[in-house]
C-alpha positions as CSV (number, residue, x, y, z in Angstrom):
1,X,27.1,68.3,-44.0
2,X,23.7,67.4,-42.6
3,X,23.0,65.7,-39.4
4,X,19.7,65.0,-40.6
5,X,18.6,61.2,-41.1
6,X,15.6,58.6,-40.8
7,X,14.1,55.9,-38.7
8,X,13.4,54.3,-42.2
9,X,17.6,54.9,-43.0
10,X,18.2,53.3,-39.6
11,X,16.5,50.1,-40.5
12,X,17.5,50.0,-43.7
13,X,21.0,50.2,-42.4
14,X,21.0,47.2,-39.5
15,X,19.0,45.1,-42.2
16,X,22.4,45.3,-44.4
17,X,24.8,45.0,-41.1
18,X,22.6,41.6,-40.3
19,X,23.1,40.7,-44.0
20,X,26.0,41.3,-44.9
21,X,25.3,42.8,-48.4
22,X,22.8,45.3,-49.6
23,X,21.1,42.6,-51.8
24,X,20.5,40.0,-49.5
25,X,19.1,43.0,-47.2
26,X,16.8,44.5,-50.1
27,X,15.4,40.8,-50.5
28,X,14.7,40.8,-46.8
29,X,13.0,44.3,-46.4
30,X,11.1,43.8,-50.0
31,X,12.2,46.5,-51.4
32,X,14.4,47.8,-54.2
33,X,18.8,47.3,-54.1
34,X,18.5,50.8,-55.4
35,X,16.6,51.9,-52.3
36,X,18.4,50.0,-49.9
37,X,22.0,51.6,-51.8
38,X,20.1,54.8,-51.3
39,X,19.6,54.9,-47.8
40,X,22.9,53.7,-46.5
41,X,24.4,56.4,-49.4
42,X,22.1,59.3,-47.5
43,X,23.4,57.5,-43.6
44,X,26.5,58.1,-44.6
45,X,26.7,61.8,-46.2
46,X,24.6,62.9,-42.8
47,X,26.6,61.6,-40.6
48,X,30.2,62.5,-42.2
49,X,31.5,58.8,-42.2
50,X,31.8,55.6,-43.8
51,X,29.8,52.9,-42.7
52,X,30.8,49.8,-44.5
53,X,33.9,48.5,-46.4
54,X,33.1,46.1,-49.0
55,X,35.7,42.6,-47.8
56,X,37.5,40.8,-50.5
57,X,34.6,38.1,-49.9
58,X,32.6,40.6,-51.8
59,X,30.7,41.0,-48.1
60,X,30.1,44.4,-46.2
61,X,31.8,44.6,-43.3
62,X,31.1,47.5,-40.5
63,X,33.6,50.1,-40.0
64,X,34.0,51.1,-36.4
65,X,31.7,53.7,-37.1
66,X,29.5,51.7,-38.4
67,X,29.4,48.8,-35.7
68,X,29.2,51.7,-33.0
69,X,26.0,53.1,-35.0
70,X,24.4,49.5,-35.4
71,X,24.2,49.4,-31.2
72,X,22.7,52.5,-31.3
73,X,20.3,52.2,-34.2
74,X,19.4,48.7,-32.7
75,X,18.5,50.5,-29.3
76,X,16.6,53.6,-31.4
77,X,14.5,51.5,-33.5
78,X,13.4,48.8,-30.5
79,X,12.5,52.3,-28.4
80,X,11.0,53.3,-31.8
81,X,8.3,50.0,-32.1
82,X,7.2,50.6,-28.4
83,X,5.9,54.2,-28.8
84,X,2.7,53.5,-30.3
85,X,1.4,50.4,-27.4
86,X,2.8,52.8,-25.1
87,X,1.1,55.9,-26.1
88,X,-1.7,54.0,-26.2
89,X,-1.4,52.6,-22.6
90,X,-0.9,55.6,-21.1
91,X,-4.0,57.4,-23.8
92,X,-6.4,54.9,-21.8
93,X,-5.2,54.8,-18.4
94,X,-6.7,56.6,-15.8
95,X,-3.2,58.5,-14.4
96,X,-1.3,61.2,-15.2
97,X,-1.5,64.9,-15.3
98,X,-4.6,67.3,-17.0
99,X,-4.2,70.6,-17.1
100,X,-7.4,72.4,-16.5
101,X,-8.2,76.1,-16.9
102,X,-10.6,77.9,-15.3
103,X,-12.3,81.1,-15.3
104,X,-12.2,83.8,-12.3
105,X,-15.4,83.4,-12.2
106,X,-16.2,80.0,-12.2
107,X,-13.3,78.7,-10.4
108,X,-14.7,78.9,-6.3
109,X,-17.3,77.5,-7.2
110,X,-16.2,74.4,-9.1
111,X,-12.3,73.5,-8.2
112,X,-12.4,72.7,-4.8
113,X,-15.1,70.4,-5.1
114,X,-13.4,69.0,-8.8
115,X,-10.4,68.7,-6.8
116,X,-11.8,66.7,-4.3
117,X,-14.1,64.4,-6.5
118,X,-11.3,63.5,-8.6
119,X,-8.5,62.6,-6.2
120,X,-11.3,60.5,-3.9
121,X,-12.5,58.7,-7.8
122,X,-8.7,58.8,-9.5
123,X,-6.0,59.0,-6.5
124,X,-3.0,58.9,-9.2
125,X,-4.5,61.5,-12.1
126,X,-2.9,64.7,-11.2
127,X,-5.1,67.5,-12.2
128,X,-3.2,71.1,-12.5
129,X,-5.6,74.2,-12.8
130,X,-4.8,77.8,-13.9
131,X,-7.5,80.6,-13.4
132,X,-7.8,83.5,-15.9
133,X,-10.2,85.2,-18.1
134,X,-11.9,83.2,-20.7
135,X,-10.4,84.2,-23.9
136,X,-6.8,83.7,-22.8
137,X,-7.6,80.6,-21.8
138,X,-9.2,79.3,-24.6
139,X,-6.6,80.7,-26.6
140,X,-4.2,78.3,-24.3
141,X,-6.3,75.2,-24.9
142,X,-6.0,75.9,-28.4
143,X,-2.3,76.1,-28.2
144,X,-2.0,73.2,-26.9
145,X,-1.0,74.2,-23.1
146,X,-4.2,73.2,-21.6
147,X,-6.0,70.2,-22.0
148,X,-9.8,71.9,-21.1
149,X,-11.0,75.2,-20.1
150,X,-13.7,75.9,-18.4
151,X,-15.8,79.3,-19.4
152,X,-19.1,80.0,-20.2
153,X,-20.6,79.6,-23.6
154,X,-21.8,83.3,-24.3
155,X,-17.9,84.0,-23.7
156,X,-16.9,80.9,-26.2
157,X,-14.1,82.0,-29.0
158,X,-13.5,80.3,-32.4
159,X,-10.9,77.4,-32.9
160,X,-12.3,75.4,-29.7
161,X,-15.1,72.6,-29.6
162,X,-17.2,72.8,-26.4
163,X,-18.9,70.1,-23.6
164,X,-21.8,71.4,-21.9
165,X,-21.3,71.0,-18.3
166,X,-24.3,73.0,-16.8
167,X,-27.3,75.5,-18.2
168,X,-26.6,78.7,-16.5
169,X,-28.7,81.4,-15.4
170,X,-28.5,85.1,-13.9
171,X,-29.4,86.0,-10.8
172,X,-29.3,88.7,-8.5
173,X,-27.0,88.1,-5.3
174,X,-29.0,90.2,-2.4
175,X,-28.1,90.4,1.4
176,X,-30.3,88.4,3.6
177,X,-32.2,91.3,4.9
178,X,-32.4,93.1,1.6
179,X,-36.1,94.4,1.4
180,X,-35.9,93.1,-1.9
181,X,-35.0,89.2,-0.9
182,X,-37.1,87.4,-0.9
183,X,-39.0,87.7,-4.3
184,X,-39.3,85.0,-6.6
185,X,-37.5,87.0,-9.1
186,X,-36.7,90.3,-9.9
187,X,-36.4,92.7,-12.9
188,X,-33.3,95.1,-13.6
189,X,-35.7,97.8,-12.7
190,X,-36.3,97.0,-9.5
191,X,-32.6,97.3,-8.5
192,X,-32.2,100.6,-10.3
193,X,-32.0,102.7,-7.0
194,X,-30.0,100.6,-5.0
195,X,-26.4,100.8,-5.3
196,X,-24.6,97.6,-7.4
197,X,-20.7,96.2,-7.4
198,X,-19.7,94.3,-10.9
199,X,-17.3,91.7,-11.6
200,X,-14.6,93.3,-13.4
201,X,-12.9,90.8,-15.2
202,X,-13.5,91.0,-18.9
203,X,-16.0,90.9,-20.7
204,X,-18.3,89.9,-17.5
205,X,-19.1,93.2,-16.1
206,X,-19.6,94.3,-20.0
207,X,-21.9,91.7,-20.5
208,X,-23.9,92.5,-17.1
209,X,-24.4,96.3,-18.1
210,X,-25.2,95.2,-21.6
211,X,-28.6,93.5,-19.8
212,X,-29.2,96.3,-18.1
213,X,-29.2,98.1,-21.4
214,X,-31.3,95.9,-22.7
215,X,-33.9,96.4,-19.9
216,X,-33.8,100.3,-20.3
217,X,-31.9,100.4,-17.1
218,X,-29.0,102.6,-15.7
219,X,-27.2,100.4,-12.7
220,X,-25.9,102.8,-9.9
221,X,-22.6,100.9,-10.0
222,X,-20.7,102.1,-6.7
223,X,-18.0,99.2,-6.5
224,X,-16.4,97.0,-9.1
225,X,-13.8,93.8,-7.9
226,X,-12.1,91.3,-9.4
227,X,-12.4,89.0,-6.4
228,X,-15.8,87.0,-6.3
229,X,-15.6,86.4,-2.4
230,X,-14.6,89.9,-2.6
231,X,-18.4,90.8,-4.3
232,X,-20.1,88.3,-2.0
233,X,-18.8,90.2,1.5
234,X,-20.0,93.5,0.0
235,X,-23.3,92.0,-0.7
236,X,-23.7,90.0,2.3
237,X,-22.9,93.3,4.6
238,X,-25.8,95.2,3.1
239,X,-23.4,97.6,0.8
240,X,-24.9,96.9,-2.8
241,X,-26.1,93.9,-4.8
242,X,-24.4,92.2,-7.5
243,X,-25.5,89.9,-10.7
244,X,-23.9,86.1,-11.3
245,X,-24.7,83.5,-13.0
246,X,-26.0,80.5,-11.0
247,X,-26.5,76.7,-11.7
248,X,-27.7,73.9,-10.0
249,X,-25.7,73.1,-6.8
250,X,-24.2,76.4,-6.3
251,X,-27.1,77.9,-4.2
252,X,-25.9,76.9,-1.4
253,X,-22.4,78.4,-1.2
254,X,-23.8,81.6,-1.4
255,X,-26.5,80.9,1.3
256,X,-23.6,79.9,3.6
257,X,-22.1,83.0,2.9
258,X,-25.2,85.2,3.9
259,X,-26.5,85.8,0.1
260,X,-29.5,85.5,-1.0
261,X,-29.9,84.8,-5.1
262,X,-33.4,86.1,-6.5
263,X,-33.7,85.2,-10.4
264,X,-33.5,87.8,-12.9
265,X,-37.1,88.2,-14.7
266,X,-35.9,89.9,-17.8
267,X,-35.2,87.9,-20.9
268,X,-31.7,87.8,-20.7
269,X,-29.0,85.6,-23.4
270,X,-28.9,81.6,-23.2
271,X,-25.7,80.8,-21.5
272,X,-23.9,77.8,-20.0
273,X,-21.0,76.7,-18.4
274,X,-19.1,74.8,-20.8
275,X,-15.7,73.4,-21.1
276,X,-13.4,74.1,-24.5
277,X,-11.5,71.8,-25.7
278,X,-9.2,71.0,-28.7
279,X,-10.8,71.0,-32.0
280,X,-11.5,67.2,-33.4
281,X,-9.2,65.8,-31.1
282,X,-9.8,62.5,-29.3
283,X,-9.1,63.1,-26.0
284,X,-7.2,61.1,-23.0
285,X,-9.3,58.9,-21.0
286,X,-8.3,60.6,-18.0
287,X,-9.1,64.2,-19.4
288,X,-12.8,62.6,-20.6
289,X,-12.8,61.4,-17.0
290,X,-12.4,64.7,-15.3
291,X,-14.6,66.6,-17.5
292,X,-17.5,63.8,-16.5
293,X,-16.7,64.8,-13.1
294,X,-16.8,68.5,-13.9
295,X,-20.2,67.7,-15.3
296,X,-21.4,65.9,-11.9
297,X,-20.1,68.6,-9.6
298,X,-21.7,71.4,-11.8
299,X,-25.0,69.6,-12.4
300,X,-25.9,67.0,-10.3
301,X,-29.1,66.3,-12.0
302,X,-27.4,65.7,-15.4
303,X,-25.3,62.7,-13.5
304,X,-25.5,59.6,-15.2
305,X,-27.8,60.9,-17.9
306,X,-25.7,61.3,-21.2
307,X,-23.9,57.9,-21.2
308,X,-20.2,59.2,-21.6
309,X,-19.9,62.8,-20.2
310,X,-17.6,64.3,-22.3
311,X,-19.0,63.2,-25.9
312,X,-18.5,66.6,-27.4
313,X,-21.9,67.9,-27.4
314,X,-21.9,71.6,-28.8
């Protein structure tokens, strides 16, 4: 026996308790006595019992089965018409929970002030955030776990669409009194004698050396931490320098921290900081509406300037 059966068997089934026969309720739904006989025949064999005896006025009458069922099947099918005004509703509202990824990297420098912006703009949309490297999380958003992720574009994987939030750069981060701070910018090869710590979560510090490479340069790497704040005391104290990607409105969270950031001179790859997202998929109003604030907090220049902020601009 199968317990398997339809909202479409459901409805076929009250329409025949309300009319008392399966012709009258064929006539009613507009559609066939065959498929009306159908449906109550499939009701039946799913659930294992009878739902109608057939009176000697030629009417159906409910079993007590079926009168329990037609409560229920009532109840189903009312809950049943509401979903899509609800989903709806609750698609354009701004409440409810997004759940936002976002890399190591990335993270200090964007979620507390996210955090912030969104619960002083939105007080009742509840944004969650999990931190990880950028290919797991992607690979979440993909899945279906997260709503957005927020990575940089050279470290984009297939099966995602991606909103620009910010153009990213690299610098170097230097101590304050670094001989070397305060250029306008500097080459790899002018850091090639002083001693460097990496950020060693995958595939950043790959990336790094791979510009190095690039500029015919061996980095003395002494240190390597998975901890940004971590990288930024070691700089600060004097120890080694490090490289990072900076945009616009970062600067001064590492000046505050006793960093200097010189630009790197070298041609090095275009890169952004970007948020994945679900392929093809139209989006929550709230999500749209944290990712515009994403966009504000990461590039306050950009503010205003695209109409909605999270079009889906590759």
């Amino acid at each position: 026996m199968s317990s398997e059966f339809t909202l479409r068997q459901l409805e076929y089934f009250v329409a025949v308790l309300d009319a008392g026969s399966v012709t009258e309720a064929a006539r009613r739904s507009s559609i066939s006595q065959a498929a009306a006989s159908m449906a109550i025949g499939q009701l039946e064999r799913a659930l294992g019992v009878d739902l109608f005896v057939r009176a000697r006025s030629k009417r159906l009458v409910p079993t007590e089965a079926g009168t329990a069922l037609g409560l229920r099947a009532r109840r189903v099918l009312d809950e049943a018409a509401e979903i899509p005004a609800s989903v709806r509703s609750g698609w354009e509202e701004l409440r409810g929970r997004v759940r936002l990824g976002c890399m190591i990297a990335i993270s200090p420098r964007l979620m507390p002030r996210l955090l912030a912006e969104t619960a002083r703009r939105w007080p009742e949309i509840e944004v969650e955030f999990v931190e990880g490297a950028a290919e797991e999380l992607q690979r979440a958003v993909a899945d279906g776990e997260l709503d957005a992720a927020v990575v940089y574009s050279l470290q984009a994987v297939p099966g995602v669409d991606f909103v620009t939030l910010a153009e990213s750069r690299p610098h170097f981060q230097l101590a304050e009194g670094h001989p070397l701070a305060g250029r306008a910018s500097l080459r790899f090869a002018d850091l090639a004698e002083y001693d460097a710590v990496l950020f060693d979560v995958p595939p950043s510090a790959e990336r790094v050396l791979a510009m190095f490479e690039s500029a015919g340069v061996a980095p003395r790497v002494r240190w390597r931490s998975v901890v940004s704040e971590t990288i930024r005391a070691v700089v600060a104290s004097g120890l080694g320098y490090s490289v990072t990607n900076v945009w616009e409105g970062v600067e001064e969270l590492f000046r505050s921290s006793g960093v200097v950031l010189v630009p790197v001179a070298d041609p090095t790859p275009h890169n952004a900081v970007v948020a994945a997202v679900p392929p093809g998929l139209r989006r929550p109003r709230r999500v749209d509406a944290v990712l515009g604030a994403a966009r504000e907090v990461a590039s306050p220049g950009r503010r205003g300037e695209d109409g909605d902020p999270a079009s889906g601009e590759r």
